[in-house]
C-alpha positions, 0 to 999 in steps of 0.5 A: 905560142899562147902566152896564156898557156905558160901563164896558167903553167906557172900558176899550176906549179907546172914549170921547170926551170934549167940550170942555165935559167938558175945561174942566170937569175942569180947572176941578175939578182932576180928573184923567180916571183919577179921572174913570173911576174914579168910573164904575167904582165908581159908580152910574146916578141919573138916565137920559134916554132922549130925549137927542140925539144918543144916550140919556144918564145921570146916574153918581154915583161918587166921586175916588181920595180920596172926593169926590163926583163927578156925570158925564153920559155918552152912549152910542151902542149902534151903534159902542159908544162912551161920550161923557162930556159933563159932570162936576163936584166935588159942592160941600156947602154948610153954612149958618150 
């Protein structure tokens, strides 16, 4: 999958974001701008191809702030929208 193309749906207005995305977000405190601006500066880490109902990736970016931040987007080549369906706040855990 081409980062690019999620990057110019987002800026286009052309995303659609999933309830589960929505919880998520407000559950992490995220706002939807820190949320894009992790993909705008941001990198593929995983693809899958085979997802349903279009292919998926994995971004790694990071918050206004420089948390790290893992999203999971969707793209339909055929209407050219972006679907962000998860994300969540990376936790490190340091043990004792």
């Amino acid at each position: 999958m081409n980062i690019e193309k999620i990057i110019h749906a987002i800026q286009s207005s052309r995303i659609r974001i999933t309830d589960h995305a929505d919880e998520e977000a407000e559950s992490d405190g995220l706002m939807f701008d820190e949320v894009y601006f992790s993909v705008f500066h941001g990198q593929i880490i995983e693809d899958y191809p085979d997802d349903s109902p279009y292919p998926s990736c994995l971004i790694y970016g990071q918050t206004f702030s420089g948390d790290p931040v893992h999203t999971v987007w969707a793209f339909n080549d055929e209407n050219q929208w972006a679907v962000l369906k998860l994300q969540c706040i990376a936790q490190i855990l340091i043990g004792g």
